[in-house]
C-alpha positions, 0 to 999 in steps of 0.5 A: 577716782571718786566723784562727788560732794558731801551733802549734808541734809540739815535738819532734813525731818521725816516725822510720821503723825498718826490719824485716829478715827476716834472722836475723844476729843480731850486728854489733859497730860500725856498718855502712858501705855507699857513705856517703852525703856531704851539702854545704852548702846554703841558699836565699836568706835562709837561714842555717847555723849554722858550726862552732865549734873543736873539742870538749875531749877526755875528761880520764880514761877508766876500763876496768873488766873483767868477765865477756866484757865491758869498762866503760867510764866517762868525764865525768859518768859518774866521780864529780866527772867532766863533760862535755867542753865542746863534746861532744854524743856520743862515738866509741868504737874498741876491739880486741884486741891494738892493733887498733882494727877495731870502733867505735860511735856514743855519746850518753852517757859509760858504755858496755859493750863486750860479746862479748869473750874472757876473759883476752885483752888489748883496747885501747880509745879513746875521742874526743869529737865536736860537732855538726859531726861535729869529733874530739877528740884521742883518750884510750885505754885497755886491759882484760881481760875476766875470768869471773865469779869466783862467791864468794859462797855461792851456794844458786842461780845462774846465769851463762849460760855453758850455753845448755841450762840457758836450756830446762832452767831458765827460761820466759817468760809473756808476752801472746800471742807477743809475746816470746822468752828465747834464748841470747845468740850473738856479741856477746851470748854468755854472755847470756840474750837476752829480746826483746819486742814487748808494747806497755806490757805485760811479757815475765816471765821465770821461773825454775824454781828457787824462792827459798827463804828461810833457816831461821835469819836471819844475825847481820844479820837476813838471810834471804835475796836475789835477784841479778839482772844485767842490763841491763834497767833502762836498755833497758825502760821498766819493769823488775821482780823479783817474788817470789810466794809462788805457782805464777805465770807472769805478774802485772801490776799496776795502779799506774802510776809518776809521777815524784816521787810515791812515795819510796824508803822506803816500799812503794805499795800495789798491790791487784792484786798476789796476797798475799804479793808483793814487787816491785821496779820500776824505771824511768827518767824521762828524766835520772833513774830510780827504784827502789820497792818494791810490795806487795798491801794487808794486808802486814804492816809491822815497827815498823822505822824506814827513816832516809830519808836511807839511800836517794836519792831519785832515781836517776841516768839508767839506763845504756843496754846497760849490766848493772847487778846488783839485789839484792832482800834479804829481812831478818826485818824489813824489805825492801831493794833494792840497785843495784851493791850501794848502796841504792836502795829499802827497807821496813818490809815482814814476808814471812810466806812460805819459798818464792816464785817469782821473775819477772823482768818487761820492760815496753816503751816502748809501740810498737816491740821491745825488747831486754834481757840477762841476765848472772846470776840467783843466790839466797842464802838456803836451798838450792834446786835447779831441778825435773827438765828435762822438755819442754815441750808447745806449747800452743793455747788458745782460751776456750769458753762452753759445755761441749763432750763431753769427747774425745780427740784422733783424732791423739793421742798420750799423753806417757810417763813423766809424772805429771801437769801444772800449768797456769799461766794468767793471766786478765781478766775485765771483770767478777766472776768466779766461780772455782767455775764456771770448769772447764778442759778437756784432751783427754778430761778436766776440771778446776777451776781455782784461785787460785795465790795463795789470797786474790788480790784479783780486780781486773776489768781486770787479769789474775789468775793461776790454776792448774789440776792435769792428770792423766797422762790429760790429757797427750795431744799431737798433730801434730809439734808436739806440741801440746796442746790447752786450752779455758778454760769459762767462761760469761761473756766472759774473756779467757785472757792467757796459759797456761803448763805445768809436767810433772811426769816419773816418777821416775827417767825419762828424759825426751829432747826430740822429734825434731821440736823445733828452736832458735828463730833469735835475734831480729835486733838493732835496727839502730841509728837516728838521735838523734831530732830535735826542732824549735822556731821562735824569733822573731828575737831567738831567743825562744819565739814567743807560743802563740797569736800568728800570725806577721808576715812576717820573720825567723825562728830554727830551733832544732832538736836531736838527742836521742842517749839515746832513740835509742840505747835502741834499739841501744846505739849510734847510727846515723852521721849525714851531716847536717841538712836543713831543707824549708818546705813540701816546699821544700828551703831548707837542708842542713848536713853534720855529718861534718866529721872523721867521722860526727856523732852528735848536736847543737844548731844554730839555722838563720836563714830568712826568710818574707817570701816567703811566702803568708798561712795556714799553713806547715810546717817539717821537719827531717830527719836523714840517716844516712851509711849509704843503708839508715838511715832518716831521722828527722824532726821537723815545726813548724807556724806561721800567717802573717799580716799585721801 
């Protein structure tokens, strides 16, 4: 007698994601190296799903112009739009002039074509494509990019068009040295280009210009806001806006996000978050997203009414690769948060602060880079302007138990023309922590460590921001680098996260950079992947199988889909597919090409086979998708079953 159950690993993906030493960092359109072409296949008792006619075209394609970019909406993206019957993906060809020499690979219906000149005329097509890799007939379009026109009354922005301004004006707080904030180069031109590698952990980005808050509230109680543009949203897990009433590089937070379990109108209570702080965090569920507000507890909360039905409460999906301009504004009674200027988020939430710092906070997907885009970052509110440029040492950190002889670097060399330092230091302790007893050593000195935030609810577990003030007599480098060295002294574990510096010149110094400091490379784009598939067995009539039940020999249904959108997250675009194989313990048993008119995209078959030739015990059924192009890696999906007698 057999024992056992049937175990049935949906969806359970094993895709492989090629790592390139190159440092190329654009390409517009899919690449094509010998494609690769697949025929039809099947053993004995197998059987291939046939294509259909083909998929209906997109009725109305808009093409909206903005800064080195061009929108492009159709379907279910317009309002009252729907997806054309039969589409399960999209070919996208644009060019200047009437050329039509780029392309890309879509699952959804919203794409941003990025890299363009302004003021140049392109054409655009767009055709629907089905499972088999069938065409629609194509529907085109034209544009012209236009820079950004800056009308309103800024007191702080910037558009990106300067790559000194990125050194000048912005840092990034990361773990370790998970991440980079580079200018954009090619297709990302005009973009501040962060990329990540940090697990479930953000890369921040900070500006050195802080947020300042008006001394008198407009006619509507506004006091201030802050502009982002990006497309952060749609490419990070998580995405955030803080504003911190503090000298910070990096906050974390300890409320995990569940779909359906907060509403737009109300602010959750974080009590890792430092006093004073206001954060937005958006992320994305699958086929929606949401947008809500976080404060540390002891916020002080208006008697304002915030009507429910002034916000929704679910968002659409977050557009993939696509800038979307977030707005946290900042009223004498209330918080709101608006996405491409309608509301998403708002609360009864009272700042009692004029000046915050603004981090900007890309959370990954747990595993594997991200990549996200910066259009512009711009402030209302009173006037602000960044601090001095000054450069930046490299910093070495390492935490000591023990306080060590206070010595000078034998190489060492003092930094002219400074004042003095911050140091910007994010900790975890599992444990309490005595602040009084931590101490940070520089070369031949010694300081205190503080809050950055006074009243900052140390939470063991979760990292903490301190500071510590360096005095000219610290700031003593060595190597080429120039790298100053930093000890955390502390008696009890801890755990240093991250350390950044801000250097204070003289007045009126001239501060020039080393000859030594070169441009980091661009992190290469992620080449694009295959939709992920996902493999389901169904039993004859194509029903579920019983959880449990092991199976009689017979007839069975594969059911297999591609998913387009959480492949695409990857890239921005889809990698070309040639076909469908399907193996039964190692065993080829069926091959289906999906490139009837053209690269496939993405899809849902049903494949027949049949297991009456098969022993009794347990059998495993892959899916593999094949890309067109050699170098793309495969993406499977792999289904387990028991097989017994009756």
């Amino acid at each position: 007698m057999l024992l056992g159950a049937a175990v049935l690993l949906v969806g359970a993906v094993a895709v492989l994601r090629s790592t390139g030493d190159g440092t190329e960092p654009v390409r517009q359109g899919p690449r094509h190296t010998a494609p690769r072409q697949l025929e039809r296949f099947a053993t004995a008792g197998a059987i291939l799903p046939i294509p259909q006619a083909p998929p209906a075209a997109v009725s109305v394609l808009s093409v909206e112009p903005g800064p080195r970019q061009l929108l492009l909406r159709w379907g279910d993206s317009l309002s009252d739009g729907v997806v054309p019957a039969g589409a399960v993906g999209y070919e996208v060809r644009w060019g200047k002039g009437t050329a039509l020499e780029h392309s890309r690979l879509v699952a959804r219906s919203l794409v941003q074509i990025s890299g363009l000149e302004n003021g140049a005329e392109y054409r655009v097509e767009v055709r629907s494509v089905d499972s088999f890799g069938q065409r629609s007939a194509p529907v085109g379009g034209s544009g012209r990019p236009e820079p950004y026109p800056l009308l309103e009354p800024w007191s702080y922005v910037d558009a990106f068009d300067d790559p000194r301004t990125i050194t000048d004006n912005w840092r990034l707080g990361h773990r370790g040295s998970c991440g980079t904030a580079l200018p954009g180069e090619g297709e990302e031109a005009g973009q501040l280009v962060i990329t990540g590698n940090c697990g479930t952990e953000p890369a921040t980005l900070r500006t050195r210009t802080p947020f300042r808050l008006a001394q008198t509230p407009q006619p509507n109680g506004e006091l201030g806001r802050a502009v982002v543009e990006t497309d952060g949203s749609g490419t990070a897990q998580q995405f955030t806006i803080d504003l911190v009433p503090g000298p910070v590089d990096l906050v974390l937070g300890t409320v995990k996000e569940v779909e359906g379990s907060t509403r737009p109108t109300e602010a959750v209570e974080d009590q890792s978050l430092p006093p004073g702080t206001v954060r937005l965090r958006a992320t994305a569920f699958g086929d929606s997203g949401s947008a809500q507000l976080l404060v540390p507890p002891g916020t002080p909360r208006s008697a304002a009414v915030i009507a429910p039905r002034s916000v929704p409460a679910t968002l659409p999906p977050m557009p993939i690769r696509v800038r979307q301009r977030w707005e946290v504004v900042v009223y004498a009674d209330r918080v709101e948060v608006l996405r491409d200027k309608q509301p998403v988020a708002a609360a009864n939430i009272v700042v009692n602060w004029r000046e915050a710092t603004v981090l900007l906070g890309f959370t990954g997907r747990g595993s594997g880079p991200t990549r996200s885009t910066v259009d512009l970052v711009g402030f209302l509110g009173a006037p602000t302007s960044p601090p001095p440029a000054a450069v930046q040492p490299r910093l070495n950190w390492v935490q000591g138990t023990a306080r060590e002889p206070l010595e000078r670097p034998i190489d060492g060399r003092q930094l002219a023309q400074y004042s003095g330092a911050q140091l910007r230091l994010t900790l975890l302790s599992r444990a309490a922590v005595r602040l009084d007893q931590m101490t940070v050593r520089v070369g031949a000195v010694r300081v205190p460590v503080r809050l950055a935030v006074p009243r900052t609810e140390i939470v063991p577990g979760v990292g903490f921001p301190v500071v510590a003030d360096l005095p000219n007599d610290a700031l003593v480098v060595s190597g080429e680098l120039n790298t100053l060295s930093v000890v955390v002294e502390y008696e009890a574990p801890l755990e240093v996260m991250q350390v950044g510096i801000e250097v204070f010149p003289e007045p009126g110094a001239r501060v020039d950079p080393p000859a030594t400091q070169s441009r980091r490379p661009l992190v290469q784009r992620t080449p694009p992947l295959l939709a992920e598939p996902r493999a389901e067995l169904l039993d004859a009539s194509a029903r579920p199988l019983v959880p449990g039940k092991t199976l009689t020999p017979g007839r069975v249904v594969l059911a297999v889909e591609l998913d387009g959108p959480a492949a695409q997250i990857a890239a921005g675009e889809l990698a070309p597919l040639a076909g469908i194989e399907v193996f039964v313990d190692n065993e080829r048993v069926a091959r289906l090409p999906t490139a009837e008119q053209g690269p496939g995209v993405a899809g849902r078959w049903r494949f027949g086979l049949n297991t009456t030739d098969l022993p009794f015990g347990p059998h495993t059924v892959e899916v593999r998708a094949i890309g067109v192009n050699p170098t793309t890696p495969p993406a499977q999906a792999f289904v387990s079953f028991l097989l017994g007698p009756a």
